[in-house]
SERO-4910 file (N, C-alpha, C, O; in steps of 0.05 Angstrom, whole numbers):
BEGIN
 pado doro    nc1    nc2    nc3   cac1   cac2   cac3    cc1    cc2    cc3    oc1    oc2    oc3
  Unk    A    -43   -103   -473    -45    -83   -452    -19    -84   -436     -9   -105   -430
  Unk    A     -7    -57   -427     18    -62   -408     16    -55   -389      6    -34   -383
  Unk    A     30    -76   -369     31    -83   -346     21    -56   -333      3    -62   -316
  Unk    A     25    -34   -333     19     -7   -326    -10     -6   -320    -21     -9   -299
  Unk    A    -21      0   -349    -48     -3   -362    -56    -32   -341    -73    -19   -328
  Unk    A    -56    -47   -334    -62    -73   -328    -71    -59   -292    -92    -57   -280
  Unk    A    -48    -54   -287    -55    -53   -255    -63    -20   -253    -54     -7   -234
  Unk    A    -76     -9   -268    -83     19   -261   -112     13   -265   -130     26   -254
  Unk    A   -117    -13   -284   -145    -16   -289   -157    -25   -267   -178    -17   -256
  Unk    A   -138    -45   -260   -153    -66   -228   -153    -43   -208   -176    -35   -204
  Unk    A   -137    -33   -195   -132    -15   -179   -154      6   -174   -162     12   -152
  Unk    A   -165     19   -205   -184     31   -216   -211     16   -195   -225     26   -177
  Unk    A   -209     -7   -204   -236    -29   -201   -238    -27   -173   -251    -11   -159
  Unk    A   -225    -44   -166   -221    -48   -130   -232    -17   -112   -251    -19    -97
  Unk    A   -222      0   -116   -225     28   -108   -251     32   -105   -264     36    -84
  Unk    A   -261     31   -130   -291     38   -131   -310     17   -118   -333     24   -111
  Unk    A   -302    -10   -114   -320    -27   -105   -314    -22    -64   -333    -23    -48
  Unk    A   -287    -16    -59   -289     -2    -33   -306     25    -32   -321     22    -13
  Unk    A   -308     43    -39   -322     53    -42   -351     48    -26   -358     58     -5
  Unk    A   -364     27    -43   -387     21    -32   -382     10    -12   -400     15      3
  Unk    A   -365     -3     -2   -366    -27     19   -339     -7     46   -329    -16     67
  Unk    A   -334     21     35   -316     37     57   -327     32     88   -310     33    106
  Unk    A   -351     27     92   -348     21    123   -338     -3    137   -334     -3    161
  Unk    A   -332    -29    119   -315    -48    124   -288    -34    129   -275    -40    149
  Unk    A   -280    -16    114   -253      4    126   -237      0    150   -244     13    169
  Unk    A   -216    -16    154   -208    -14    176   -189     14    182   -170     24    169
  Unk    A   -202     20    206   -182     47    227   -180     36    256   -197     41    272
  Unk    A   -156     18    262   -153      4    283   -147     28    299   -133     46    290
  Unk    A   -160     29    330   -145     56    344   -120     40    359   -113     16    361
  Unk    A   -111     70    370    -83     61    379    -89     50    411   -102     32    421
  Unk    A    -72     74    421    -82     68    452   -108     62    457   -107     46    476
  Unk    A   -134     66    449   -150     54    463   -165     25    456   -185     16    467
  Unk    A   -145     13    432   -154    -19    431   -164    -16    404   -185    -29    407
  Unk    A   -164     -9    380   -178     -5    370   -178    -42    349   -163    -59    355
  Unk    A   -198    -46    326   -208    -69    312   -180    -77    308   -164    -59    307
  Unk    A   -169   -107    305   -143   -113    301   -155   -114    265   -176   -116    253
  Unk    A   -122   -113    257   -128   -113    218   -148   -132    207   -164   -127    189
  Unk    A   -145   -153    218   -162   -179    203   -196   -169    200   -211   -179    183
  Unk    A   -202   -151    216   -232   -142    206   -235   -116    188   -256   -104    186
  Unk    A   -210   -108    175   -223    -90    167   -219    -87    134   -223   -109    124
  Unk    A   -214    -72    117   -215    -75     89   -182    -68     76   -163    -75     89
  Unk    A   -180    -57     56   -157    -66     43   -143    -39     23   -162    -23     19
  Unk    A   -119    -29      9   -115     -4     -2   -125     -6    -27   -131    -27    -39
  Unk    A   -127     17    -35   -124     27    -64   -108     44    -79    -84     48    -78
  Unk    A   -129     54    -98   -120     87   -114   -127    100   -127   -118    123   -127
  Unk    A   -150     92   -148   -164    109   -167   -197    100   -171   -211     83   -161
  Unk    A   -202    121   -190   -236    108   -191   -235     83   -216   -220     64   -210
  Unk    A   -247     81   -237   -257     54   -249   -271     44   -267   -293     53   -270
  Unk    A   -264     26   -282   -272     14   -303   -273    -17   -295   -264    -25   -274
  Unk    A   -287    -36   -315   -291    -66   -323   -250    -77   -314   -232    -68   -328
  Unk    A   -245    -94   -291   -226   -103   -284   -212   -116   -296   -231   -125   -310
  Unk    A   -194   -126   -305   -170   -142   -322   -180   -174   -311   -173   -194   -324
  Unk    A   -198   -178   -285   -203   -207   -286   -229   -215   -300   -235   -237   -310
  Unk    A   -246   -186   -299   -277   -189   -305   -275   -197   -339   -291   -211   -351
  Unk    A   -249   -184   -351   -245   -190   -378   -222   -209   -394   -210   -208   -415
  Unk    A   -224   -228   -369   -211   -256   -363   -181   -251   -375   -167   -270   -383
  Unk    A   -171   -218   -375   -143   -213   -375   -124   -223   -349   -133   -225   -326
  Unk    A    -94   -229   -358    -80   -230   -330    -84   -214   -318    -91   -192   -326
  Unk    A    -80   -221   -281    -80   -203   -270    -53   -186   -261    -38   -200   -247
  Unk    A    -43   -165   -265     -8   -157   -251    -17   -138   -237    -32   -119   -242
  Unk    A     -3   -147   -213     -2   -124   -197     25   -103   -188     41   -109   -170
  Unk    A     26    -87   -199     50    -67   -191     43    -47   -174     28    -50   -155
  Unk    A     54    -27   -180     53     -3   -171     57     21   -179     44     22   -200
  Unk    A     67     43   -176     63     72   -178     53     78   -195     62     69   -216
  Unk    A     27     97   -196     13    115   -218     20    130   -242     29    153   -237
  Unk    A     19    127   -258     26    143   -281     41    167   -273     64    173   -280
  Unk    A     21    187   -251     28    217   -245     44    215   -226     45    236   -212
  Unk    A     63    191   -217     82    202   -189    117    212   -207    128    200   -226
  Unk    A    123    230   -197    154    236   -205    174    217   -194    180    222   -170
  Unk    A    185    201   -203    204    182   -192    231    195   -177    247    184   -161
  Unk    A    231    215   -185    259    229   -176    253    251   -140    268    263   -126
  Unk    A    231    247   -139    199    258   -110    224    242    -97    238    223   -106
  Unk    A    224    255    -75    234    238    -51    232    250    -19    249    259     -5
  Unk    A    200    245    -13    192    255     11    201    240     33    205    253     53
  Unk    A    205    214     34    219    210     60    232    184     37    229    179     14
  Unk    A    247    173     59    266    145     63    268    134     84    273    147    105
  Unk    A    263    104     84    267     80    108    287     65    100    293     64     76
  Unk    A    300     52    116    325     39    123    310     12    115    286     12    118
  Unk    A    323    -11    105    314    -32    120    326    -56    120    348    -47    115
  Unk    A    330    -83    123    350   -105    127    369   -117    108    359   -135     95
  Unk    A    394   -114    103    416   -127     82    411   -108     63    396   -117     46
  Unk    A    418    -79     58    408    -66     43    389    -58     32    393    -46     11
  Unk    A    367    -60     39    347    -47     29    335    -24     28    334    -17     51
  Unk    A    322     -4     11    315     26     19    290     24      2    285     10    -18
  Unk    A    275     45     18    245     47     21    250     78     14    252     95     32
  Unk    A    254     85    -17    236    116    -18    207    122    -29    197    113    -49
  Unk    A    198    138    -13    168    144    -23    166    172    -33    174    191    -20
  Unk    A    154    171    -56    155    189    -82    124    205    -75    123    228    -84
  Unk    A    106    199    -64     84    209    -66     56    199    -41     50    175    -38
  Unk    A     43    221    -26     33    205    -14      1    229    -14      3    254    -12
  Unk    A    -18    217    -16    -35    235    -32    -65    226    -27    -75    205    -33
  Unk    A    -77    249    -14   -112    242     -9   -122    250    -28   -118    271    -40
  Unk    A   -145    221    -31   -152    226    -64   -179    232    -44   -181    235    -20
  Unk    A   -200    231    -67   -217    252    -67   -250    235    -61   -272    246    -61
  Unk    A   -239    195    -53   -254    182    -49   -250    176    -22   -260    155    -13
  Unk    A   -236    192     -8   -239    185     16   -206    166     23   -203    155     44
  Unk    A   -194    165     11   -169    146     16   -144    165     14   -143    186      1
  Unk    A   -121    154     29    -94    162     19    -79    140      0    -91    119     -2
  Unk    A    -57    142    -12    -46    132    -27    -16    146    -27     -9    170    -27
  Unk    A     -1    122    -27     20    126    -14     44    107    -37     43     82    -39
  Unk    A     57    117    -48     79    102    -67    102    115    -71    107    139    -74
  Unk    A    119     91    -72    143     93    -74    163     65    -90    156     46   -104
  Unk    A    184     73    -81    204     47    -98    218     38    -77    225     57    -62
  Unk    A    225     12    -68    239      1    -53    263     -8    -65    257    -20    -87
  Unk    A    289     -7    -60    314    -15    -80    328    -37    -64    322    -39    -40
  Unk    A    348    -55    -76    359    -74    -57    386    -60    -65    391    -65    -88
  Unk    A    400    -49    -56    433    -40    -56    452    -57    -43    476    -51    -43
  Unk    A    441    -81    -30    459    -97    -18    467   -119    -35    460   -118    -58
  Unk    A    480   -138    -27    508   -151    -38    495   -179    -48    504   -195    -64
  Unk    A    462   -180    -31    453   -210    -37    421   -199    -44    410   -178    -40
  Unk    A    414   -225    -58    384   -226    -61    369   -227    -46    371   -248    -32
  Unk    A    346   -209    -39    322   -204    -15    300   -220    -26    294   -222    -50
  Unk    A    287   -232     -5    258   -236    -12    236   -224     -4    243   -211     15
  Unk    A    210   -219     -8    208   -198     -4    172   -204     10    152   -189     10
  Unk    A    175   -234     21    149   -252     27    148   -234     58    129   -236     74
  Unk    A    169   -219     61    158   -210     96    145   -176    109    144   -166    131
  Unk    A    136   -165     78    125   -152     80     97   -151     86     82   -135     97
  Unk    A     95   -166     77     61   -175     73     48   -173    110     25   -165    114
  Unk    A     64   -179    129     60   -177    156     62   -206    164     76   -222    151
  Unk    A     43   -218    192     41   -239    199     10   -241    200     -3   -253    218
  Unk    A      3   -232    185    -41   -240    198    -46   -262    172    -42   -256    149
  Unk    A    -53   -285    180    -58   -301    169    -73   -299    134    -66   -306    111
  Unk    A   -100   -285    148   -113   -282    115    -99   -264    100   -104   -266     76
  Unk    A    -77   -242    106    -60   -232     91    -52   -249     72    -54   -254     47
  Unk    A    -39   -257     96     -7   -282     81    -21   -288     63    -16   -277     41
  Unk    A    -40   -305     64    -64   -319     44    -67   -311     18    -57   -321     -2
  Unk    A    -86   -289     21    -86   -272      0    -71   -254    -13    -78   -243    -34
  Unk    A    -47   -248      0    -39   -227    -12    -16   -236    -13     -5   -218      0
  Unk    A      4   -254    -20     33   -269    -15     56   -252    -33     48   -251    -56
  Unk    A     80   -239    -29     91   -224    -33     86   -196    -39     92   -185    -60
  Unk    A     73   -183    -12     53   -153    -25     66   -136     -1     85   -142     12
  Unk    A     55   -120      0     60   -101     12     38    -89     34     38    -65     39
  Unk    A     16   -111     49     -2   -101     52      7   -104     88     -8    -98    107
  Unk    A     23   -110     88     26   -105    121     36    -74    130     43    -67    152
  Unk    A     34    -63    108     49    -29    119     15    -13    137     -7    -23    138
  Unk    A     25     12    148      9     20    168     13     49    172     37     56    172
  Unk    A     -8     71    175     -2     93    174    -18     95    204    -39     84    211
  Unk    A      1    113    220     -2    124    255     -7    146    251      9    161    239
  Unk    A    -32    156    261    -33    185    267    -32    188    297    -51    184    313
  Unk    A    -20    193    301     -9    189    332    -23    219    350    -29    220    374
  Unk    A    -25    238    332    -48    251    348    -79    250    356    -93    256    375
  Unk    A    -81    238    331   -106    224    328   -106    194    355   -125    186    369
  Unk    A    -84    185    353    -85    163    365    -98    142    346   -112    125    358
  Unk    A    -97    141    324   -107    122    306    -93    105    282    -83    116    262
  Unk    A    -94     78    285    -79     70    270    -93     65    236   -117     59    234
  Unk    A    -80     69    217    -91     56    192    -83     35    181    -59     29    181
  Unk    A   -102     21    168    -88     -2    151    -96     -7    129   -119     -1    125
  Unk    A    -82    -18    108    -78    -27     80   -122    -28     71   -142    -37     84
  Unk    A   -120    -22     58   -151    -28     53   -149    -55     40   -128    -65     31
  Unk    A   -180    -69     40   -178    -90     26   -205    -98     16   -224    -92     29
  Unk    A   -207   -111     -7   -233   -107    -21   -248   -134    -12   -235   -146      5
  Unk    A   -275   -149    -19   -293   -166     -2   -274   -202      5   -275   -216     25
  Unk    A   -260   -204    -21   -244   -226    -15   -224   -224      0   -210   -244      6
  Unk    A   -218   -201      9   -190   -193     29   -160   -192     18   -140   -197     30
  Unk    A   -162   -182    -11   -143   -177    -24   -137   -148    -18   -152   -130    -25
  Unk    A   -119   -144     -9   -107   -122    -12   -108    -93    -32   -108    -97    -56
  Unk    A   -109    -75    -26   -103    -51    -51    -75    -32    -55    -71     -8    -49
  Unk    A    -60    -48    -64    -31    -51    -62    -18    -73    -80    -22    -95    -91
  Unk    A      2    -55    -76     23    -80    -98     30   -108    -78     33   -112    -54
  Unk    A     31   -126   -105     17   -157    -93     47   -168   -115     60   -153   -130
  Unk    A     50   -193   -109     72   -218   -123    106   -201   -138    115   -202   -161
  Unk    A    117   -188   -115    137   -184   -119    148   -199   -120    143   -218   -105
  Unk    A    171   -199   -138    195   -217   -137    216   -214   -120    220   -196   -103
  Unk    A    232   -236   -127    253   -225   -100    275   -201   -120    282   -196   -143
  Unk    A    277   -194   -100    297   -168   -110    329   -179   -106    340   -185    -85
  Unk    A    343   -180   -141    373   -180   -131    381   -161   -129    367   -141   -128
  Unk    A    409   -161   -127    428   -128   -122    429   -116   -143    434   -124   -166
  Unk    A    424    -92   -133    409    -69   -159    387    -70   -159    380    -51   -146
  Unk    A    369    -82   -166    337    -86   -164    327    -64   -153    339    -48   -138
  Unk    A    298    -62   -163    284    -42   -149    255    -54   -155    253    -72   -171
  Unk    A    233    -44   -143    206    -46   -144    191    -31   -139    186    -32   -115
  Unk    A    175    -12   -153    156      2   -151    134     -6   -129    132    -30   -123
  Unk    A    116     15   -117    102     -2    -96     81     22    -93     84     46    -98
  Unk    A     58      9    -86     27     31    -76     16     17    -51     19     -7    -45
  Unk    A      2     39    -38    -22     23    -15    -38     43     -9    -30     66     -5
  Unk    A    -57     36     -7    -79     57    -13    -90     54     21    -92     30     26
  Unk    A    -95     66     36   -104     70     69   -141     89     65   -148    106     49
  Unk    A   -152     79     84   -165    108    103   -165    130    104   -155    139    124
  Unk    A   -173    142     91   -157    175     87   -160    181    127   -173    163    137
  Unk    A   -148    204    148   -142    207    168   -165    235    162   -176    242    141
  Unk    A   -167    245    185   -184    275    191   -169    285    164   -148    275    156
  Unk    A   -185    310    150   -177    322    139   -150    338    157   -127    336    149
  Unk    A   -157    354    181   -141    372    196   -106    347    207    -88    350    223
  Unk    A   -114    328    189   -101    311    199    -77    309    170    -83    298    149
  Unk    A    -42    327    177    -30    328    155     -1    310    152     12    304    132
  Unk    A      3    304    180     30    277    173     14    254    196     -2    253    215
  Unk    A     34    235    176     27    221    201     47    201    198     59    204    176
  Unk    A     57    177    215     78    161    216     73    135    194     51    123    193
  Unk    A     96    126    177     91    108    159    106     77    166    131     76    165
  Unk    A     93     52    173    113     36    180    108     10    155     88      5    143
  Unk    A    131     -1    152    132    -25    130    149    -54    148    172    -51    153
  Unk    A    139    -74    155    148    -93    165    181    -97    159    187   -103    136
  Unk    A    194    -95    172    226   -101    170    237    -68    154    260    -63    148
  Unk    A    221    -57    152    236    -24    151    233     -7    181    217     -7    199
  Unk    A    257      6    174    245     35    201    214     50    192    201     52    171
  Unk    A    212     60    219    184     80    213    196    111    195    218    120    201
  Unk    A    182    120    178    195    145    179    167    160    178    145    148    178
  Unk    A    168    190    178    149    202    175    134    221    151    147    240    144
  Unk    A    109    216    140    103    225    117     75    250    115     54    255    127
  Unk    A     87    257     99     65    299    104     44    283     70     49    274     48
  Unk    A     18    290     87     -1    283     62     -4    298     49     -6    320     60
  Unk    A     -7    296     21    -17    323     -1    -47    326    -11    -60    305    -12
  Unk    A    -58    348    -19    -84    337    -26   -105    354      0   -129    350      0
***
């Protein structure tokens, strides 16, 4: 099975088991205090089949969907010693979640690691060690923050064990959120050690 096939299956899995368990969902509010991340659940992206662990396959976790256009380029973030954050696709699926992917590139002169995305909340770090699950979508009219979904063990639904990126490098990446009000059509995208930029949902 390839690596593709591998993490579209889990991805698949996870999705559907939030699903059942979506009111664990975290939607931290903004201004008025809302649940800090550690209580709430984790991203995704699709519906589902028997998981790559249930069928004691490796597990890989990557990123972008079969259906995103790599050459899509709805926004770009800046981020430290060269790094760039473009996101190719960001998309309410139809289970109630957004899903949000892109490729992060290292264009700078040295090798990145890439352990400081993940955020600072402990059971993150934990579970999810080189991932991407500390990113965060603001609906700032809403006044509501979103975060990374995560399934009953607190793994993440998102790309997980990146490597470090040398110069040139690139890495595909997903995180599956909360879908926001429907009437609800951009909202602000942040990734630990990138700028915020802002992203229009499709779907």
């Amino acid at each position: 099975m390839s690596m593709r096939r591998t993490t579209t299956a889990r991805r698949a899995t996870v999705a559907a088991a939030m699903a059942a368990a979506f009111a664990l969902a975290l939607v931290g509010c903004g201004d008025d205090g809302g649940d800090a991340p550690g209580t709430g659940s984790a991203n995704t992206s699709a519906p589902a089949s028997p998981s790559p662990e249930d069928k004691g396959e490796q597990q890989n976790d990557t990123a972008a969907g079969d259906d995103v256009d790599p050459d899509a380029k709805l926004a770009e973030a800046r981020g430290q010693n060269g790094l760039t954050l473009v996101i190719n696709q960001v998309k309410r699926d139809s289970g109630g979640f957004v899903t949000v992917q892109g490729v992060i590139k290292n264009s700078g002169e040295t090798s990145q690691n890439t352990s400081n995305w993940v955020g600072q909340e402990s059971v993150l770090v934990a579970k999810n060690p080189n991932s991407v699950a500390g990113a965060t979508l603001v609906d700032k009219a809403g006044k509501k923050n979103y975060y990374v979904l995560r399934d009953t063990d607190g793994r993440c639904l998102c790309t997980t064990a990146i490597v470090p990126l040398s110069p040139g490098d690139s890495a595909s990446i997903f995180m599956q959120f909360p879908a926001p009000p429907q009437e609800t059509t951009e909202v602000d995208f942040t990734l630990p050690t990138f700028a915020t930029t802002s992203l229009k949902i499709s779907g």
